[in-house]
N, C-alpha and C positions, 0 to 999 in steps of 0.2 A: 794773586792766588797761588798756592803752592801745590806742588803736586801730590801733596797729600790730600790738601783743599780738592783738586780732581779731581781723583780718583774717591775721595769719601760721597762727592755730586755723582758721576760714572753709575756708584752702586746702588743711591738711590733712586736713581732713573730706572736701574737695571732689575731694581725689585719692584718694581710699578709702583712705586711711592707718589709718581705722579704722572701716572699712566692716562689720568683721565679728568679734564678740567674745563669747566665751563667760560666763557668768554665774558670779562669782569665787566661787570656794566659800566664803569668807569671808560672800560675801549669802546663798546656797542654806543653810549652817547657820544663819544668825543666825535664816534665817526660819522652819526646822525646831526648832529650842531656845528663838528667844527670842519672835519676833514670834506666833507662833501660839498659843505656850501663855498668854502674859501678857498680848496684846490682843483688842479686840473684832473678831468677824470684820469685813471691810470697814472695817476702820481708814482715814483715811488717812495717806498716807506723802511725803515730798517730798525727791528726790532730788536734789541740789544741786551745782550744775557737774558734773553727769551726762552730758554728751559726745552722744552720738546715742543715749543712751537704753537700750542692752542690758540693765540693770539693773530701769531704772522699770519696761519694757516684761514682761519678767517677772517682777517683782511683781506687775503690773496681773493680769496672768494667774493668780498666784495669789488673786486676791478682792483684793487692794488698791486704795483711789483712790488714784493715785497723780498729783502732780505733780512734772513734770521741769523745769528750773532751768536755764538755761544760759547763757553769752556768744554763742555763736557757733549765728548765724540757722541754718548752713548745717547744724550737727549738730540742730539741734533739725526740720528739714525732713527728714531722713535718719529723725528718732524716728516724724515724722506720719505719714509713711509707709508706716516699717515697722508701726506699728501701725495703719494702715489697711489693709495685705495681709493679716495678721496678726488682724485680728478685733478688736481690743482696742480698745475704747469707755471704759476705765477709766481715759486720762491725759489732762490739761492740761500743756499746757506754758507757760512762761514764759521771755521774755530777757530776761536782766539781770546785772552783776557780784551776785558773792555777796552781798556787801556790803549792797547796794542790793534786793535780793530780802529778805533775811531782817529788815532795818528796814522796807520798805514791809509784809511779814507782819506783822511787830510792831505797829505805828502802823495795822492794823486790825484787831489782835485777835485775828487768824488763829493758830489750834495746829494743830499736826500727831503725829497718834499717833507718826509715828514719823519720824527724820532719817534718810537715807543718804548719806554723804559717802566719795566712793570717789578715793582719788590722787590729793587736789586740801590745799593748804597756803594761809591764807591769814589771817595770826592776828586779823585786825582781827575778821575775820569769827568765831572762836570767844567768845567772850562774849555774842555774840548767839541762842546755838543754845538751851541752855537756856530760854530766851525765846518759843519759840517753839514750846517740844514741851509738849503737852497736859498735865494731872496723871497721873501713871504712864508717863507715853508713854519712850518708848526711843530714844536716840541709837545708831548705828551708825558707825565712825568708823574707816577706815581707809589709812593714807598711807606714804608712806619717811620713814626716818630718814637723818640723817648720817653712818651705818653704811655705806649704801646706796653712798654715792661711795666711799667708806675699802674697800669690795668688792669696786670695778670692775664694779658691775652697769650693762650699759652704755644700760638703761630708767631710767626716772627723771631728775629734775633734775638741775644740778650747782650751783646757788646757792642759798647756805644759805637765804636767807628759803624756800625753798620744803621743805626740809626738817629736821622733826622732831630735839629734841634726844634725849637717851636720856630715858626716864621723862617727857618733855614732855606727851604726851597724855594720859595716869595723873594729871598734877595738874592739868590744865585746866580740869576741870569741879567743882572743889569741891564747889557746891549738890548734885550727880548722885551716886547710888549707883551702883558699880563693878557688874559685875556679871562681864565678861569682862574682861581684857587680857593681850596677849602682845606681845612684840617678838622678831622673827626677827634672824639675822645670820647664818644660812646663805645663801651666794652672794647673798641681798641681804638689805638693812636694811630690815624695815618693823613698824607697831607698828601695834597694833588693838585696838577698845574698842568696849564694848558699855556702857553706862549709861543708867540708869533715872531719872527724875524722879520722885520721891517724891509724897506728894500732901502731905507738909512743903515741901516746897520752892518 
């Protein structure tokens, strides 16, 4: 991302563009189905290009450590925040491109029980995520597809690098056990996956 890419993120944060967002039922089940039953309580979890945090922030609230991930200073000040009104002592945040976060985790060893990647496309950065999730630990992955323009959904991207081919995330993860996946194409494209790391892998 470029620092005009930043700084254009910075000011929509900064105009409350996305001041206030409800917790995507896609994370509220994963964490009822998958996170609960199959890890340790007090896992942790690292949410990645997580925006101002609605996500992390209730994770953290459910027993999660969670760390939040971002580019942009001005949503991760918006996350410190809210989880200082909020009560929540269970996040770290960090800034950084994806990229650059999930190799600086790697090159020290760092796992994370579990990944959350919510509407964010960035391929350099998927070959690194396996890498980074503990043995058994669980990827959470969900983004648009190129359904999504083909829709007229008028959220989302419209340049393909940033979206999803059909069946794209389904083969991504080879090493990873499946565990969930759907792709929607009602009124909009988006695909969603749930995989496990084996303790083969």
């Amino acid at each position: 991302m470029s620092a005009g890419d930043q700084k254009s993120w910075d000011e929509r944060y900064r105009s409350g563009e996305f001041s206030y967002r409800l917790t995507d039922a896609f994370v509220t089940d994963a964490h009822e189905n998958y996170l609960l039953p199959l890890l340790s309580a007090g896992s942790t979890g690292l949410d990645l290009a997580g925006g101002a945090g609605h996500h992390a922030i209730w994770l953290a609230q459910q027993g999660w450590r969670m760390t939040l991930a971002d580019w942009s200073g001005v949503a991760l000040e918006i996350a410190r925040q809210r989880a200082h009104d909020e009560g929540v002592d269970r996040l770290e945040t960090l800034q950084g491109g994806a990229t650059e976060v999930v190799e600086e985790f790697h090159a020290e060893g760092r796992r994370f029980g579990f990944l959350l990647v919510s509407f964010f496309l960035d391929r350099a950065v998927l070959p690194w995520l396996p890498k980074i999730l503990a043995p058994d630990g669980l990827l959470l992955y969900r983004t648009y597809t190129a359904d999504n323009q083909r829709l007229g959904n008028p959220r989302g991207p419209r340049d393909p690098k940033y979206l999803l081919r059909s069946q794209e995330l389904l083969e991504a993860f080879p090493g990873l056990k499946i565990l969930h996946y759907n792709e929607t194409v009602v009124a909009k494209g988006v695909a969603e996956l749930i995989a496990q790391r084996t303790s083969a892998s």
